[in-house]
C-alpha positions as CSV (number, residue, x, y, z in Angstrom):
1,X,11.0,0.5,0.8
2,X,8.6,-2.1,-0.9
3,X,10.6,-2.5,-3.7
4,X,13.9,-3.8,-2.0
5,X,11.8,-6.9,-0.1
6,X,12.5,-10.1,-1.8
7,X,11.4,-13.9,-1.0
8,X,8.2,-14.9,0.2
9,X,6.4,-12.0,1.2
10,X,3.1,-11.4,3.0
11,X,0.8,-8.7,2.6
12,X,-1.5,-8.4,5.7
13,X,-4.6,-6.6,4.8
14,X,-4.1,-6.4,1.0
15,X,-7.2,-4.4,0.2
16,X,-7.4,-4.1,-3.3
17,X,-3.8,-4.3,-4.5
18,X,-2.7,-0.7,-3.4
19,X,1.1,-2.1,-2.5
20,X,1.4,-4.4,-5.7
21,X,3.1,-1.8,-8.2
22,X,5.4,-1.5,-4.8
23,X,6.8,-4.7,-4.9
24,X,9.0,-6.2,-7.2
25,X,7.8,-9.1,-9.3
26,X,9.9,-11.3,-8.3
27,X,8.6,-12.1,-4.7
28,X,6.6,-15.0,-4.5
29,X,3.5,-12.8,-2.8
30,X,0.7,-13.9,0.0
31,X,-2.2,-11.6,0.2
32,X,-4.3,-11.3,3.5
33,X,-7.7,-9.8,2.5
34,X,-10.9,-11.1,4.7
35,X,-13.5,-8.6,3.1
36,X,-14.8,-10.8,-0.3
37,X,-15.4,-7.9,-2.5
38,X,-11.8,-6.4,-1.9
39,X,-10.6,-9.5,-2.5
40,X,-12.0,-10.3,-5.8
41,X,-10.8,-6.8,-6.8
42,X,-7.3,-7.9,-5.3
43,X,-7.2,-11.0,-7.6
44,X,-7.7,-9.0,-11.0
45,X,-5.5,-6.4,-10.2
46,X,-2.6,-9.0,-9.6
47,X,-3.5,-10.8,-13.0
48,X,-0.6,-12.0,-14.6
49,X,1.6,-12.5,-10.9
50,X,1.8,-15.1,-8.7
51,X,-0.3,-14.5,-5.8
52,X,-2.4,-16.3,-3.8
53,X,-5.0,-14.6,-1.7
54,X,-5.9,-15.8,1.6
55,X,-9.7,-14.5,2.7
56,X,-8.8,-15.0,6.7
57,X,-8.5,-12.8,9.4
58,X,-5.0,-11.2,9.8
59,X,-5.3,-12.2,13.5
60,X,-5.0,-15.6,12.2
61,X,-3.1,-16.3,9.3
62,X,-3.5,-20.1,7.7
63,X,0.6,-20.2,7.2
64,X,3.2,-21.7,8.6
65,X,5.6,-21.0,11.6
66,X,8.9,-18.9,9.7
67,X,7.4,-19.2,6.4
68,X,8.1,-16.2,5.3
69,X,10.8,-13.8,4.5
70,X,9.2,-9.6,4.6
71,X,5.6,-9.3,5.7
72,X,3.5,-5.6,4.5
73,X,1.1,-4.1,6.9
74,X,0.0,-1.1,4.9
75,X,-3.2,1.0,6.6
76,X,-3.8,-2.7,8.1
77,X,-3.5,-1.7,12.3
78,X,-5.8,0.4,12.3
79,X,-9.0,-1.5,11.3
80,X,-8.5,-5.5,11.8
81,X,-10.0,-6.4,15.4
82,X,-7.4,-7.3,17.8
83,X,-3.8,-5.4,16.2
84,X,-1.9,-7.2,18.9
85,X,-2.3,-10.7,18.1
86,X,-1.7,-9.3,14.1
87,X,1.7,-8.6,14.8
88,X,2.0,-11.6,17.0
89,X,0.9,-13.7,13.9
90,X,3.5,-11.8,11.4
91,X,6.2,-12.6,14.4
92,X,5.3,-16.0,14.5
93,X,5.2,-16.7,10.4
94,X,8.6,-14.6,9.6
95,X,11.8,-16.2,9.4
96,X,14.3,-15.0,11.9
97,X,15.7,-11.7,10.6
98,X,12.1,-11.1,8.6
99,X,11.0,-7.9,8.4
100,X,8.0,-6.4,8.4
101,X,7.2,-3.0,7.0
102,X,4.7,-0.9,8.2
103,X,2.8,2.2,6.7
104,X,0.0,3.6,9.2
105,X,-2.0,6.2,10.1
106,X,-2.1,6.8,14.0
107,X,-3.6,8.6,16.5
108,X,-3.1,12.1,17.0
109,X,-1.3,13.3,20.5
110,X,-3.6,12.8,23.3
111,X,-5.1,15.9,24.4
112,X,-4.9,17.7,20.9
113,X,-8.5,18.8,18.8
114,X,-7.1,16.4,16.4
115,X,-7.1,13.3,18.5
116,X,-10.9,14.5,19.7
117,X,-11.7,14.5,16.3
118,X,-10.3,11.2,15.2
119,X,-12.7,10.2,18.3
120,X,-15.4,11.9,17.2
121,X,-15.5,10.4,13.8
122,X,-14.7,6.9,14.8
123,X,-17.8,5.5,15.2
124,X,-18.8,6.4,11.7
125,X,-15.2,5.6,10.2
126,X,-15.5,1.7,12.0
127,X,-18.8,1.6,10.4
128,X,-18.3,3.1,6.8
129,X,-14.3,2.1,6.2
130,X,-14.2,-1.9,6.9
131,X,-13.3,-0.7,10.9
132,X,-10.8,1.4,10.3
133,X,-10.3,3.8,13.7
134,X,-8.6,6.8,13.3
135,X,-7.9,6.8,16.8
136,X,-6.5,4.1,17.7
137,X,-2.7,4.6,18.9
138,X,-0.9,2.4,16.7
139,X,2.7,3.0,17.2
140,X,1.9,1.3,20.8
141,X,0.3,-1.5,19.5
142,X,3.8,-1.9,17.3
143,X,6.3,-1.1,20.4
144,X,4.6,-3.7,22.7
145,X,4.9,-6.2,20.2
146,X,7.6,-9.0,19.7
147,X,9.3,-7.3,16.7
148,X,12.1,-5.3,16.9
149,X,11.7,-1.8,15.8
150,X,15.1,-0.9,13.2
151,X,13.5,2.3,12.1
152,X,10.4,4.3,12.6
153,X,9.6,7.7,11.1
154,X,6.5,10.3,11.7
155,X,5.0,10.8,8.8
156,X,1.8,12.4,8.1
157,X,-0.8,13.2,5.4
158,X,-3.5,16.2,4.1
159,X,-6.7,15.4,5.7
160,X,-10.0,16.9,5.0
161,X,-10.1,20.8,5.6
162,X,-6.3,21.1,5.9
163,X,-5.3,18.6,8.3
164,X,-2.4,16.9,8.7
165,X,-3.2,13.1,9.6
166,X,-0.3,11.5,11.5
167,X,1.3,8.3,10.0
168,X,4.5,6.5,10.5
169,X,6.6,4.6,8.4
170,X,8.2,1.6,9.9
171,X,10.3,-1.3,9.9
172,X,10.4,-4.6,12.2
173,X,12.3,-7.5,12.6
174,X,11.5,-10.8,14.1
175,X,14.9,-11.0,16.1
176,X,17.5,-13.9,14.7
C-alpha cells in the first residue's frame, strides 16, 4: 500500500523510520516526529534519502495549504493529543484527491474484557509508550473527519497472552 504512493509524501508521526523501507525512493518524503530522541534515530535511518524531518506536533504541521500529494499515519492516532485536529491538518496540507493511508490500532468493541483491558492498561501505556492509548476508538476519530474514507479493513494483531489487538487498515482522500 506504501509502496504505490508517489510525490510529496508526509509521514505524520514517523517514529523512528518503521514505514521508510515501505515507501519507494522516489517520493520526496516529510517526516513528522515531535519526540527528539525518535527523531535523531529517524534521521540516520533515512541516511542517504531525501527527507526532511519536522520535530512539530502532528496537530500542527509547519506546511503549506495542498502541499502534498499521499500523507502516512502509521500507529500515529492513537498517541498524538488531539487526533481530530491531526486529520484536519493532513486535510488541510493534501492536494485535492491526496490520500492518506492509515495503519492503527483501535479500540476493542465497547463492552468486551478486551476494551476493559485496553482501559485498564491505559494509564500506564500513555505514560511508558510516548501517549499511546490503546483505547481510544480511532476509526471514529477517522469517520468524523473531513477525509473521505475509499477503503477500510479490520485488521488485527497477536497481543500479549494470546490476544488479538484490533487494527485497521485505511485509506482517505481529501475530496477533489
Amino acid at each position: 500500500m506504501l509502496i504505490r504512493l508517489r510525490g510529496d509524501v508526509l509521514d505524520i508521526g514517523a517514529g523512528e523510520g518503521n514505514t521508510l523501507p515501505h515507501l519507494s525512493r522516489d517520493v520526496r518524503l516529510t517526516c513528522v516526529e515531535p519526540h527528539g530522541r525518535s527523531a535523531r534515530r529517524l534521521e540516520r535511518a533515512a541516511q542517504g534519502r531525501a527527507v526532511i524531518v519536522l520535530r512539530t506536533p502532528a496537530e500542527q504541521l509547519a506546511l503549506p495549504d495542498r502541499s502534498m500529494d499521499a500523507a502516512v499515519c502509521a500507529g500515529t492516532l492513537c498517541s498524538v493529543d488531539d487526533p481530530d485536529a491531526v486529520l484536519h491538518e493532513a486535510h488541510r496540507v493534501l492536494r485535492p484527491g491526496g490520500r492518506v493511508v492509515l495503519l492503527e490500532h483501535v479500540a476493542a468493541p465497547a463492552g468486551t474484557w478486551l476494551r476493559r483491558a485496553q482501559r485498564a492498561v491505559a494509564p500506564a501505556s500513555r505514560l511508558l509508550d510516548r501517549g499511546c492509548d490503546p483505547a481510544r476508538d480511532t476509526e471514529s476519530v477517522l469517520r468524523r473527519s473531513p477525509l473521505r474514507i475509499v477503503s477500510l479493513v479490520h485488521t488485527g494483531v497477536r497481543g500479549p497472552f494470546g490476544t488479538v489487538i484490533p487494527c485497521f487498515e485505511a485509506v482517505a482522500e481529501r475530496p477533489a
